[in-house]
GUDOLUM-414158 format. One record per residue (C-alpha): residue number from 1; chain; x, y, z negated. Coordinates in steps of 0.1 Angstrom, whole numbers, plus 5000, padded with zeros to 4 digits. Each point is the difference from the previous one (the first is absolute). Example, Ala and Ser with C-alpha at 12.3 -4.5 7.8 and 13.67 -1.06 7.14 Angstrom:
REM residues 2
pos	unit	xx	yy	zz
1	A	5123	4955	4922 .
2	A	5014	5034	5007 .
REM end
This chain:
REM residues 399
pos	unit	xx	yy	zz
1	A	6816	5089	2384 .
2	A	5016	4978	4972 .
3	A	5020	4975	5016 .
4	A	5020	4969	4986 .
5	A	5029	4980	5013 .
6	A	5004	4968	4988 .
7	A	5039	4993	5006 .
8	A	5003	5038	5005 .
9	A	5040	4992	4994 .
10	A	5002	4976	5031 .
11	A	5016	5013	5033 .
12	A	4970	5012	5008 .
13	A	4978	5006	4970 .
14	A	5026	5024	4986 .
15	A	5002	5022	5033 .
16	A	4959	4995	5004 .
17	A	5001	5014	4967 .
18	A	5019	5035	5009 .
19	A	4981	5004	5031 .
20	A	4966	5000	4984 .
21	A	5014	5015	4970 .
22	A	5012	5030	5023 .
23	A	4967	5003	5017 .
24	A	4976	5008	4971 .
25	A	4994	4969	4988 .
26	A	4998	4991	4961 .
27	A	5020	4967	5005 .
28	A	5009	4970	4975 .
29	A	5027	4970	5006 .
30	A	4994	4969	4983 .
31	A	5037	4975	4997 .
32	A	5015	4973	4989 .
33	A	5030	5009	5012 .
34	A	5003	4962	5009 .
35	A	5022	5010	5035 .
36	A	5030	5018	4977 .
37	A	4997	4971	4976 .
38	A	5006	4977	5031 .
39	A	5034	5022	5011 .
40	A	5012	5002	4966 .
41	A	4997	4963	4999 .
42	A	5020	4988	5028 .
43	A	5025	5028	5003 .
44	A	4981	5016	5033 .
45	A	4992	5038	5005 .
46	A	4985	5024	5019 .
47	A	5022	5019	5032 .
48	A	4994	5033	4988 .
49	A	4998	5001	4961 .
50	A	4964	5004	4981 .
51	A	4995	5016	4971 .
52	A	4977	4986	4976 .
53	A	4962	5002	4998 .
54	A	4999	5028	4972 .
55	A	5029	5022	5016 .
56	A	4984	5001	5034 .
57	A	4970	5016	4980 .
58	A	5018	5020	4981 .
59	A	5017	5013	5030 .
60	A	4971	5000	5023 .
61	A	4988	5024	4970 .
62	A	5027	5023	5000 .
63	A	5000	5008	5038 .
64	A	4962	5002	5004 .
65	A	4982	5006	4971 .
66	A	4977	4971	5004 .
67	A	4995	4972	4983 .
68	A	4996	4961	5000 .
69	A	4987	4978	4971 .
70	A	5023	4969	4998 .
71	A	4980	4966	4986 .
72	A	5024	4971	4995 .
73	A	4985	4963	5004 .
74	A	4993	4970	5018 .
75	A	4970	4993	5025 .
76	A	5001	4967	4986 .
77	A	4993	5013	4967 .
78	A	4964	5011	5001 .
79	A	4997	5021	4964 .
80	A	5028	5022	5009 .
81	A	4984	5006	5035 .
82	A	4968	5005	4986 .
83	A	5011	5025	4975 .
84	A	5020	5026	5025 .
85	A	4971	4995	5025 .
86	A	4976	5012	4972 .
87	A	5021	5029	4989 .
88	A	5012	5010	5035 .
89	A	4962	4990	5015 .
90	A	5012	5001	5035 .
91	A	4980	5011	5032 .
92	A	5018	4979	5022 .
93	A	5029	4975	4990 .
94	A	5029	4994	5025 .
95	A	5013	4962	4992 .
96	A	5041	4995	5012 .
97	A	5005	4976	4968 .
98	A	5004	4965	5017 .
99	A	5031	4983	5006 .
100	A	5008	5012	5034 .
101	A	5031	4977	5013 .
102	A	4992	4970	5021 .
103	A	5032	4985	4997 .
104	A	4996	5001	4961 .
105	A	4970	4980	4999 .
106	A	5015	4975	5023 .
107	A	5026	4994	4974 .
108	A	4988	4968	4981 .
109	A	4973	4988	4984 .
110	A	5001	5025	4971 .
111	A	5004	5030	5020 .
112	A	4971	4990	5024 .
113	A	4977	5001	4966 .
114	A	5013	5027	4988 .
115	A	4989	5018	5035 .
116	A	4971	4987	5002 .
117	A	4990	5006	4962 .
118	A	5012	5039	4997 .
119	A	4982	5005	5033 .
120	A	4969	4980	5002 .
121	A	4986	5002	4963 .
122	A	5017	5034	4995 .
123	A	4975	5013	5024 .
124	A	4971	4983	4989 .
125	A	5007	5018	4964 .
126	A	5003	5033	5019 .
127	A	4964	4988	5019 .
128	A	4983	4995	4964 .
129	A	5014	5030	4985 .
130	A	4988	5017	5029 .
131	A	4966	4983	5002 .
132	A	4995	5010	4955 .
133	A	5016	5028	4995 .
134	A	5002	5025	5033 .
135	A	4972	4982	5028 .
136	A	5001	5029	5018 .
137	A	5040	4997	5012 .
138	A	5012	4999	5025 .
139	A	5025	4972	5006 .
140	A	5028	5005	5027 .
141	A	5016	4968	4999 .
142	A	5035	4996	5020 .
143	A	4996	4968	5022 .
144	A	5027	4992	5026 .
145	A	4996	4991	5038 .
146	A	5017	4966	4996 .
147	A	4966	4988	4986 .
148	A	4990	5000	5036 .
149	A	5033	4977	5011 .
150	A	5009	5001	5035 .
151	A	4969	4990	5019 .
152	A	4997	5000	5043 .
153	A	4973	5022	4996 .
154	A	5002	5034	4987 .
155	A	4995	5011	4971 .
156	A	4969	5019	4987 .
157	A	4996	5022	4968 .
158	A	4989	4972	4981 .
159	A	4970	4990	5016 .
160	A	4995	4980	5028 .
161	A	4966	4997	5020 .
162	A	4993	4963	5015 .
163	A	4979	4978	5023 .
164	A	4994	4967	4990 .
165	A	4974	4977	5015 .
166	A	4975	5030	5013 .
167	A	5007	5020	4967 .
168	A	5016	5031	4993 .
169	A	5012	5013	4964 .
170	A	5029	5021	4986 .
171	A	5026	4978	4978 .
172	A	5031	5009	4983 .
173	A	5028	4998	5022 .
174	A	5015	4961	4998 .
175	A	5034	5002	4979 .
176	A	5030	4981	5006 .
177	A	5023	5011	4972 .
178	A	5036	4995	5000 .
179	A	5015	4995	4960 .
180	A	4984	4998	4968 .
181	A	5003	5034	4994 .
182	A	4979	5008	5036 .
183	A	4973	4974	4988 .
184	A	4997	5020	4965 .
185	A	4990	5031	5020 .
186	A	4972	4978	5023 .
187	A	4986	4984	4961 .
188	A	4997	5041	4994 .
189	A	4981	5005	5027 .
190	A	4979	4976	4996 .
191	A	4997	5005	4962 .
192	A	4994	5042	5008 .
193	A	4976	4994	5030 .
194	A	4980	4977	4973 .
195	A	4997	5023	4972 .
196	A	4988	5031	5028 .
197	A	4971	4972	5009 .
198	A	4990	4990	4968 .
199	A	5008	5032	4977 .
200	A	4999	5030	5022 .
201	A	5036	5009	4997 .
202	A	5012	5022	5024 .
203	A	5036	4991	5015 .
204	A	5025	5001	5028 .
205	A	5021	4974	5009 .
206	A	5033	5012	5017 .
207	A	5018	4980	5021 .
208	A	5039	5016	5000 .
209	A	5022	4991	5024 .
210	A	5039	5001	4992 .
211	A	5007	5033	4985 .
212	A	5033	5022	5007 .
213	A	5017	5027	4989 .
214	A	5022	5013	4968 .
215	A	4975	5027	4986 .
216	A	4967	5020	5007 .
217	A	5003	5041	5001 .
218	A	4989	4998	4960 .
219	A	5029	4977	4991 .
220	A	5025	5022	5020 .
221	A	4998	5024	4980 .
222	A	5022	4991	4980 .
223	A	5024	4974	4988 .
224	A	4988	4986	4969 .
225	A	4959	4997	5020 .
226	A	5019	4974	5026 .
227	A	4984	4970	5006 .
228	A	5017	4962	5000 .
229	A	5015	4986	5032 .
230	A	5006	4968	5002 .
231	A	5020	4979	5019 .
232	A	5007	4963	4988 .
233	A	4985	4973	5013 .
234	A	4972	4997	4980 .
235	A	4983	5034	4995 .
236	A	5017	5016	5032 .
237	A	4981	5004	5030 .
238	A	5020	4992	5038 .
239	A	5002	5042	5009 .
240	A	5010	5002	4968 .
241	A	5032	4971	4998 .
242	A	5011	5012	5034 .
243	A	5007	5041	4992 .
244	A	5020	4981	4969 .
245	A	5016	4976	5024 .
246	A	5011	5022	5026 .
247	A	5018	5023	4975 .
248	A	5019	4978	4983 .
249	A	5008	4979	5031 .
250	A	4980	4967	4994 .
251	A	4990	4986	5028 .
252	A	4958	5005	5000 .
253	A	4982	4969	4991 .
254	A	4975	4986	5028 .
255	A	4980	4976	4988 .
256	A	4995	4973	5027 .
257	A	4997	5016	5034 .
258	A	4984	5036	4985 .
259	A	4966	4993	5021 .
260	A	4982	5007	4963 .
261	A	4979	5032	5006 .
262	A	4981	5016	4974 .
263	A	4984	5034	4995 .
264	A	5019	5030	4982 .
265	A	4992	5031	4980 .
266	A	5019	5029	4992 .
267	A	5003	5005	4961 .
268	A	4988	5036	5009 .
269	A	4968	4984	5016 .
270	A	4993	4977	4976 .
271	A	4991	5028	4967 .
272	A	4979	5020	5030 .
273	A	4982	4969	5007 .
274	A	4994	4997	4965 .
275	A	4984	5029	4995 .
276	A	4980	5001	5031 .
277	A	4983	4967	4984 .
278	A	4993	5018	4967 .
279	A	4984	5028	5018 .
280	A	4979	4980	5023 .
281	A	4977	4979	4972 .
282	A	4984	4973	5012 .
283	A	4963	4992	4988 .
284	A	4995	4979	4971 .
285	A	5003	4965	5008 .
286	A	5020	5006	5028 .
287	A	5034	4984	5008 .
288	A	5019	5011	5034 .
289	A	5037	4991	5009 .
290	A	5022	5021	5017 .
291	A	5030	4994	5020 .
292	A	5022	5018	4985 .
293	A	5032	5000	5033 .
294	A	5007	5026	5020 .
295	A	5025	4980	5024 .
296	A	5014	4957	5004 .
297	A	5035	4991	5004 .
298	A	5021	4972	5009 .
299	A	5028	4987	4977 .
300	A	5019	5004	5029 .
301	A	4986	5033	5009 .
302	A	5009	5017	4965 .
303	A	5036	4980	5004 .
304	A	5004	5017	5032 .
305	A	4987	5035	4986 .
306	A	5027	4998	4974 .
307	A	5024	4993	5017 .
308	A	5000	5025	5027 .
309	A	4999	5027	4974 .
310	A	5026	4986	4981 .
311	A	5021	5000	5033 .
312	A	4986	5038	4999 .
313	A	5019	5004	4969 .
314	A	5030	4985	5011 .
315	A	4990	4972	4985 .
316	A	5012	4961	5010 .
317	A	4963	4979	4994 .
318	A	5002	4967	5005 .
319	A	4967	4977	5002 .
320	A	5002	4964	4992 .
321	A	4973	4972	5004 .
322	A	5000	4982	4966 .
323	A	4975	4968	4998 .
324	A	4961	5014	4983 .
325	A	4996	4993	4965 .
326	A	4963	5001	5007 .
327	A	4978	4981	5016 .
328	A	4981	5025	5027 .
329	A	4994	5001	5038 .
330	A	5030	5018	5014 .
331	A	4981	5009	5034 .
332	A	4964	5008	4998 .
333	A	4976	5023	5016 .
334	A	4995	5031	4970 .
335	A	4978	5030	5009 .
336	A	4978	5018	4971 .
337	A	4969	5023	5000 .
338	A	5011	5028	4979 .
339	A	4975	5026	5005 .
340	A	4979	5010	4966 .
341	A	5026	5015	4981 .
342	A	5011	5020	5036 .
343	A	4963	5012	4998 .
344	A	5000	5011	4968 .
345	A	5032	5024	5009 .
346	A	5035	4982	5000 .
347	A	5023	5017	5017 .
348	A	5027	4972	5001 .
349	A	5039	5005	4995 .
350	A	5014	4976	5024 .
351	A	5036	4979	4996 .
352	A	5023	5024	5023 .
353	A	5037	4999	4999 .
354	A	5002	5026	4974 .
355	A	4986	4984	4973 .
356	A	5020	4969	5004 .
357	A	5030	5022	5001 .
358	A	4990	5013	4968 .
359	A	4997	4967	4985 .
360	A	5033	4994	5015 .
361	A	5016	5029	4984 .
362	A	4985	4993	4963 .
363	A	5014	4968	5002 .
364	A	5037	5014	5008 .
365	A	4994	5027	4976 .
366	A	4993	4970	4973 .
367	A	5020	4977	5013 .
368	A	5015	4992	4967 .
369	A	4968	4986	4989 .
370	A	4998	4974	5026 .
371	A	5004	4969	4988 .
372	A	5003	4974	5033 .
373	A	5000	4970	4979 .
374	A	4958	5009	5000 .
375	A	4994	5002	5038 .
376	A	5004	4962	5013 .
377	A	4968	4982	4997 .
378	A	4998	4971	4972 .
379	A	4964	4997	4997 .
380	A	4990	4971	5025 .
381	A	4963	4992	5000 .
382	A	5006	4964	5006 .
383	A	5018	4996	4967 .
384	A	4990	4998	4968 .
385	A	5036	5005	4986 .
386	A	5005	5036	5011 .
387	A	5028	5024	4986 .
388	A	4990	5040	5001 .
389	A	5038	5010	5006 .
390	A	5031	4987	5007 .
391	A	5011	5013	4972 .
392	A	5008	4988	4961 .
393	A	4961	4998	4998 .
394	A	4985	4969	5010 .
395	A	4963	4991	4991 .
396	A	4983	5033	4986 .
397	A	4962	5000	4986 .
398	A	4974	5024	5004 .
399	A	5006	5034	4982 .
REM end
């Protein structure tokens, strides 16, 4: 099967790449290499260093003899989309290229566009190119759980069957989105569920929870396939921060009082549940969500995880309460149907001590890379004067 990743160098399009890649598939990754653009920008980096785009292929090349076509372009840019998706003519077309960091589009004004204008109309190019040029793809869009918000009811996959005045019908699930990034994926949804009614696409609608972990088995196989880590306060996820934290001995940031729970996903699970989507092909004119979460977690209940293995290690891992840059409920009820992708044949990697440990380790082993200054929160989303860092950069603007 012919398979393309749009933002196949992300943190998880590049590893999503390898793993189909080294099961059979003829794979493509289409980039704009906006992320690296971003670091180089404002002086921040990866935990474990990345090679680029070219020399992972190169090197993916060399050790197993297979190989993936590299298009370089812009979602937003509809020619250039249109042209590798007519030369490549994928079967089913994975899409990682949005603008992934809530915190980012919570920014200012301009970075708040910029979110919602990569992610919204970038899709609706890759819908139309889609619709005129391959009808019979199949989309795999990555959505994310915090479409769904924090509701006292729990939380289906996607759809939601009501009463209302003697009447019964199934309804997409009611979304409560946290950041202008979140709402981006909900206008997507919409957007994708629209074009399966009214064109016959065929697509499934992911919603991710937090994903963890350095690397897949693929991108372990050698140093110059490793995927980005990142740990400052804008593209760096809470598991993430703390494994950082607790080896250089910075105190772990709790936001508020570390009720927040949301669902997480191995990195490991995350290309599996990939592919299990492309396999299973849903009829034309269908769209279905899955929850994509194996497991839910406090703030407080990672803190506590990482800290008891840090002690492990001999380790002294302080948590601090710091007061929430964001505006979220910090107790709630959270409990989420995750079944479909379980069905399909997910045999989920769960957060155990050893792979925090791990994490732990590669951030002593780097260590020197660690640059603290990135780790305190500046992005409030009251304000609409943020900073990114505390560092010499103040206001940045989209990359």
């Amino acid at each position: 099967m012919r398979v393309m990743i749009l933002g196949g160098d992300g943190y998880l399009g590049w590893p999503q790449a390898a793993y189909l890649s080294q099961r059979g598939y003829d794979v493509a990754v289409f980039d704009n290499q906006a992320r690296r653009h971003f670091d180089l920008k404002h002086s921040i980096d990866s935990l474990l260093p990345i090679r680029h785009l070219h020399q992972r292929v190169e090197r993916w090349h060399q050790l197993t003899g297979k190989t993936i076509t590299v298009y370089h372009g812009d979602i937003t840019h509809y020619d250039a989309l249109a042209k590798a998706i007519t030369e490549f003519a994928p079967e089913a077309l994975v899409h990682f290229a949005e603008q992934r960091s809530a915190p980012f589009s919570m920014i200012d004004r301009e970075h708040a566009f910029y979110t919602q204008y990569n992610n919204v109309l970038g899709t609706l190019n890759v819908m139309y190119a889609i619709k005129d040029i391959v009808p019979d793809c199949h989309l795999v869009k990555l959505g994310t759980m915090g479409e769904y918000g924090t509701p006292n009811i729990d939380i289906e996959e996607g759809f939601i069957e009501i009463t209302h005045k003697g009447r019964k019908d199934v309804l997409p699930f009611p979304k409560q989105p946290g950041s202008f990034y979140h709402l981006t994926k909900v206008h997507d949804s919409h957007n994708i569920q629209f074009g399966c009614r009214i064109w016959g696409m065929r697509a499934t609608d992911l919603n991710q929870g937090i994903v963890y972990g350095a690397g897949t088995y693929e991108t372990a196989l050698d140093a110059d396939l490793a995927t980005r880590f990142d740990y400052d306060q804008v593209y760096g996820t809470a598991l993430n921060r703390f494994c950082i934290q607790a080896a250089i001995g910075y105190p772990l940031t709790v936001y508020g009082s570390g009720g927040q729970t949301r669902g997480y996903i191995n990195i490991k699970d995350t290309v599996r549940c990939i592919e299990l989507a492309i396999e299973s092909v849903p009829a034309a004119g269908e769209y279905r969500v899955f929850n994509q979460v194996t497991e839910w977690y406090s703030i407080n209940d990672i803190a506590e995880k990482v800290q008891r293995v840090g002690g492990q290690m001999g380790l002294d891992v302080q948590a601090h309460q710091i007061p929430n840059p964001r505006v979220e409920s910090e107790n709630h009820y959270y409990n989420v149907v995750h079944t479909k992708l379980l069905d399909l044949g997910l045999e989920p990697h769960l957060l155990n001590d050893e792979e925090i440990e791990g994490m732990i380790r590669l951030a002593l082993q780097h260590r020197d890379r660690i640059d603290e200054r990135l780790i305190k929160p500046t992005v409030n989303w009251r304000s609409t004067a943020n900073q990114v860092t505390q560092a010499a950069v103040a206001q940045i603007e989209p990359a």
